[in-house]
N, C-alpha and C positions, 0 to 999 in steps of 0.2 A: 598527483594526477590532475593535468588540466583538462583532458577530454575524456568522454568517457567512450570507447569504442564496441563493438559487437561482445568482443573476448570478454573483456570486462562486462558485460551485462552479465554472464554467466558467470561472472565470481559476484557479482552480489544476488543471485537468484541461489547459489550453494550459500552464502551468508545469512539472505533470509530464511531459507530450510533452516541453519543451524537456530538462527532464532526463534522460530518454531520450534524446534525440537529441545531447546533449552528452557522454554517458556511453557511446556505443555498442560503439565501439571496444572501451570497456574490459569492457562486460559481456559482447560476445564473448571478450574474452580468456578473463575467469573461465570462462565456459563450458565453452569449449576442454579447459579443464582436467581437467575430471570430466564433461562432457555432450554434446549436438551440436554446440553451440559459434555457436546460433543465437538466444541468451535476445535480446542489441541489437540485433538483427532485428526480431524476435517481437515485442518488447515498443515499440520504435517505430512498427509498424503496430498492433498493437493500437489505441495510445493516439490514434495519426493518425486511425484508425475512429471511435473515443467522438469527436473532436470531427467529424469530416464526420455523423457520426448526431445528433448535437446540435445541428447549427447550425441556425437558424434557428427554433428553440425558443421560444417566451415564454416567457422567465423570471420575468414578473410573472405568473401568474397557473399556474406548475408547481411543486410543491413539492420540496423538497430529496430526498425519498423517492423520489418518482416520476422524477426526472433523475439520480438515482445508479441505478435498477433500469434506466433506460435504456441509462446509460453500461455496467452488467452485462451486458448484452445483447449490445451492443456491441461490446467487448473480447472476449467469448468466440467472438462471429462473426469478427471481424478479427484476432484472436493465435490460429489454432490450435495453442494448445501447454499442455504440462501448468500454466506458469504463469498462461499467458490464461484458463484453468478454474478455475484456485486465485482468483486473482482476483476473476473473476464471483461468486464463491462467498461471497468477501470482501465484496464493495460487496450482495450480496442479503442476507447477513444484518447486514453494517450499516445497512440502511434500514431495515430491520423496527420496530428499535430506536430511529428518531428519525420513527414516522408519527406523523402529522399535526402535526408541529414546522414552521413557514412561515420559521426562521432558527434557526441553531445556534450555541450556546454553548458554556462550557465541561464542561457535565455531556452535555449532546447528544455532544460530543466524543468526550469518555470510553465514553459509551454506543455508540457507531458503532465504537468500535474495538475494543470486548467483543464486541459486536454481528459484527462482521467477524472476529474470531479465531473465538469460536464458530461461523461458520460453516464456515472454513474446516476448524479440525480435523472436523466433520462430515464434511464433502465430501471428504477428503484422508485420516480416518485418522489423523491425526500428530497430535504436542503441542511446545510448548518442548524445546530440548535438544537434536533431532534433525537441527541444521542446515539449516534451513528459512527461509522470508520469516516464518513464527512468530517466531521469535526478535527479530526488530527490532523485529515488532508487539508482542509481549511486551510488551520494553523500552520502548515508549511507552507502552503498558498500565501499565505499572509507574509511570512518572512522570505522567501523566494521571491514576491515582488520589490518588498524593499532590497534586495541584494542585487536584482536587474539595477532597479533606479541608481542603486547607488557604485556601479562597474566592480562588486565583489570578484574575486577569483571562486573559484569551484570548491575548494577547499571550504573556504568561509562559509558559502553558501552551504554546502554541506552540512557542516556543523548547526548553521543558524537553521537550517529547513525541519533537522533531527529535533533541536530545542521547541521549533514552532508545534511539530506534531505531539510533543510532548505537552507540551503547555495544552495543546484542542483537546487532549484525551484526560486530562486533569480538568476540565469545564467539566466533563460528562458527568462528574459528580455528583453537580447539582441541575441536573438533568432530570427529567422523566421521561421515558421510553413511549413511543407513539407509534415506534414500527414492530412488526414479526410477534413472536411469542411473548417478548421482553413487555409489549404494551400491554398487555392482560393483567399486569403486576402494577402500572401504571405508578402509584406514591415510592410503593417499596422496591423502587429503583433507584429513589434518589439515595446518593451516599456512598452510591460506586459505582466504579469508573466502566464503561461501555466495551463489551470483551472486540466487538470492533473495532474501536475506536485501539486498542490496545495495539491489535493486530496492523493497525496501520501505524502506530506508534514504533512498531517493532519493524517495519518494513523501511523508515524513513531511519530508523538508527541502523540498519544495516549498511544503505546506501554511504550513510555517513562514515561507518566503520573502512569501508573499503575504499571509498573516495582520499582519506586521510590513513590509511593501511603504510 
């Protein structure tokens, strides 16, 4: 896949659900640990909702903009939880960033997830560091730009975006929680990994799964 077009947006939005729904168990677990212990709940209806709200969409003729501010919509009606709002917040200011683009590449890429961290520290308050779904997106941030700089194909970048969010969501470690319920726990947070931070982990290796599918 060298671009990624509307159609395609909605196989990795059925790819993210499935990784929700394959991960659930375990992101209640994290929960549990520092929160209500409802994030693989929340986050499998969420994403169950984006696709019952997109179905039956033409995709020829929707641009990627306009069916990521849907799927925004969406998720914040069907996940009511501080992450379904972190979210929507995500996918609104990553559209901003790739209007009037009809298929997205590797700099669209990069820009949608500038696009999406800016918005959410807006909306949220928070930056890198503070044990958050920031931190995974960071970390794709972080490799996304070097994959601009260095004229990567989609594929790569793909791969390399997945590793980055990987790597921000393994910091969260040695993290302590300063936002939502998780801060109240404050010490005994350090030592695992952020059910966030997981969730964007999970989101970034979906994109990759299907970019290289």
């Amino acid at each position: 896949m060298d671009k990624v077009t509307s159609n395609d947006i909605i196989i990795i939005f059925k790819k993210i659900y499935d990784e929700m729904l394959e991960n659930k168990e375990y992101l209640i677990e994290l929960d549990s640990k520092a929160g209500d212990g409802d994030l693989g709940i929340s986050m499998c209806q969420g994403f169950a909702g984006v696709l019952e709200d997109l179905s039956g969409l033409d995709t020829n003729t929707i641009e990627p903009r306009k069916l990521i501010l849907k799927a925004a919509m969406a998720i914040n009606e069907h996940s009511p939880s501080s992450l379904g709002t972190i979210l929507s917040a995500g996918m609104m200011g990553g559209s901003k960033a790739i209007s009037g683009k009809d298929s997205l590449g590797v700099v669209e890429y990069r820009d949608f997830v500038q696009g999406a961290l800016d918005g959410i520290c807006s909306r949220a308050g928070s930056k890198r560091g503070e044990k958050t779904i920031l931190d995974a997106i960071g970390g794709a941030l972080d490799a996304l730009d070097e994959c601009v700089e260095e004229g990567a194909d989609l594929k790569i970048t793909a791969q390399k975006a997945a590793k980055g969010a990987y790597d921000g969501m393994e910091k969260t470690k040695d993290m302590m929680a300063v936002h939502g319920r998780a801060a109240y726990y404050q010490e005994k947070t350090i030592g695992n990994v952020d059910g966030g931070a997981t969730v964007g982990m999970l989101i970034f290796k979906a994109i990759n799964e299907c970019v290289n599918q």
